[in-house]
C-alpha positions, 0 to 999 in steps of 0.5 A: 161625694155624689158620685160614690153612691152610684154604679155604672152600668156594664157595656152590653157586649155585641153577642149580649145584644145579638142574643137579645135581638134575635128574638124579635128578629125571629118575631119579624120572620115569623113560621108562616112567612118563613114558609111562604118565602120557601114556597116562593123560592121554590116556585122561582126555580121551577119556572128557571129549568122547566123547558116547555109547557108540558113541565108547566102543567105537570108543576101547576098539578103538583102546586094544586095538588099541595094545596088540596093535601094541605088541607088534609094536614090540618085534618090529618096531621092536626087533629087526627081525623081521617076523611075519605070524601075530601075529593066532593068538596074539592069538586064543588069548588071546581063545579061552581067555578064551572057552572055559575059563569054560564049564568052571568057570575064572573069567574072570581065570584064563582069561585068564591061561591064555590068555596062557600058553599064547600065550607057551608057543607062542611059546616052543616055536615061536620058536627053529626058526622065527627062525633064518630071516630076511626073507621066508622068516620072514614065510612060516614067521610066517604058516603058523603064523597059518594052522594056528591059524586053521585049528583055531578054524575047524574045532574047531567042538565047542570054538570054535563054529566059523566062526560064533564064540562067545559070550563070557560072563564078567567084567563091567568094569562090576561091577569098578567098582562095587567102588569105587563107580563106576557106569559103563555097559558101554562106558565101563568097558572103555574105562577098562580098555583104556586103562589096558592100553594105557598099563602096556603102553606103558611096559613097552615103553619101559622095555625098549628102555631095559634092557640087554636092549633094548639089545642087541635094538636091537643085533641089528637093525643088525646079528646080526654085530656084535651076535653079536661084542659078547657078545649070545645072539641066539638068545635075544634074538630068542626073548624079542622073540618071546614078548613080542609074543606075550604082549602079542597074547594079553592084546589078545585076551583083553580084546577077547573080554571086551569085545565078549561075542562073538569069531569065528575072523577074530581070528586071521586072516592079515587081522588080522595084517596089519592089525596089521603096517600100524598100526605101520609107518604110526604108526612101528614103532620108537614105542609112540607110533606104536603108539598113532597107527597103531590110532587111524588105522586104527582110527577111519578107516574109521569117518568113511570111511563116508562115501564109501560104496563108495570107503572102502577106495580112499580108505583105501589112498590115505591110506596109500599116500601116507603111506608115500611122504611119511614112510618111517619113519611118522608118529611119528618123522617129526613128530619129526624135524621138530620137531628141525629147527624147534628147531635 
């Protein structure tokens, strides 16, 4: 008979098709859209307990601040370079975002001016300077620091010297308003650090997964190995570079908006160790990490106050103390430890 030659195919069972579907579910909610969505969430529930503007400025410190070190992730977690200028190229997009509106730029054309130009430099300046490495790189990073701190201390006609300048341009406040939010001053450059944070955040995530971070995170183990497998890692490290720098110089770029006043300090050699150190004790290879280490030295010192003339002793110890306990910084180690519990 016709019908004997023929087999019917089995129902697919509701787990059979759960576990097929999962995939492109996961595909729909990728890394970097998982990763912004946290953000957002956690952004949410500053604005829902922080009382008064004071909280609004520390937190919008804290989400510039984890902008800023996200950058370093990608150069330190990434790639494995370490920079001790990164506040220079940081100021740069603050000093931009600062100096062009007093010739007539808008404010949102200075600060991608400043970015550019922070990315420009990085470019110009990466190649020579990552072909060494260890110490020697973290020398020739911080004299580059140094030379740009330098200017912005001694160009006095054009930064206003070591006093710093005032910054007058865009209002986030206004920005708001457009949609029909009235939100004061503080909290609208909250909303808008946040949200900085949590594009740049996924960014990140979504690079380490990309074929190009992939091959970053090959040079760290190893140039050799990576050099044999096919990558320019000459190229590699100079992309890493730039793309610390340009996530520096937008930092820089909103702090100058947000706090209407910037001094040559934010692109002192201070600063970029500052910046070194969050990423370290949050976990340098996290943009979670990012964000735990800003929020740690961050706010910190600011329940330290406290213990008057012993802040920076109890500071140091908490650190200290930190790195001997959890080597590779507090991200990885939690989850390290929520793996084990689990297996």
């Amino acid at each position: 008979m016709a019908g004997q030659g023929t087999t019917t195919a089995p129902q697919e069972s509701g787990r059979e098709m759960q576990a097929r579907t999962e995939p492109a579910r996961r595909r729909v909610i990728g890394p970097g859209l998982r990763t912004f969505l946290i953000f957002a969430v956690l952004v949410g529930l500053g604005a829902l307990i922080f009382p008064s503007s004071y909280f609004y400025r520390v937190g919008t410190l804290v989400w510039i601040n984890t902008l800023a070190v996200t950058g370093i992730v990608v150069l330190l977690g990434y790639v494995g370079l370490v920079s001790l200028g990164h506040a220079g190229f940081f100021a740069i997009g603050a000093y931009a975002t600062a100096i062009l509106p007093n010739y007539g730029i808008p404010s949102p054309l200075a600060m991608l001016a400043g970015v550019a130009l922070a990315g420009l430099l990085a470019l110009a300046v990466g190649r020579p300077i990552l072909k060494l490495s260890g110490y020697y790189l973290a020398i020739a990073t911080l004299g580059l620091g140094m030379l740009i701190w330098m200017v912005l201390s001694k160009e006095a006609w054009l930064t206003g010297g070591p006093d710093g300048m005032v910054v007058s341009g865009m209002n986030a406040r206004n920005l708001f308003k457009m949609v029909g939010l009235k939100l004061k001053s503080a909290e609208a450059w909250y909303w808008v650090a946040g949200f900085a944070a949590a594009i740049g955040a996924a960014i990140a995530v979504n690079l380490a997964g990309s074929p190009s971070g992939r091959a970053l995170r090959a040079i760290h183990d190893s140039d050799v190995a990576a050099r044999s497998l096919g990558v320019d890692v000459a190229k590699a490290k100079s992309r890493a570079f730039v793309i610390s720098a340009l996530y520096a110089a937008v930092a820089g770029a909103l702090l100058a908006l947000a706090n209407g006043y910037i001094t040559p300090e934010t692109g002192g050699f201070m600063h970029s160790v500052e910046m070194v150190t969050m990423a370290v004790l949050g976990g340098a290879s996290s943009v979670f990490g990012a964000l735990v280490g800003a929020l740690i030295l961050t706010a910190l010192p600011q329940v330290l106050t406290v213990f008057a003339d012993y802040e920076h002793m109890v500071l140091g110890g908490i650190m200290v103390l930190t790195m001997i306990a959890m080597r590779r910084g507090l991200v990885p180690f939690i989850v390290d430890l929520w793996n084990r519990r689990k297996s």
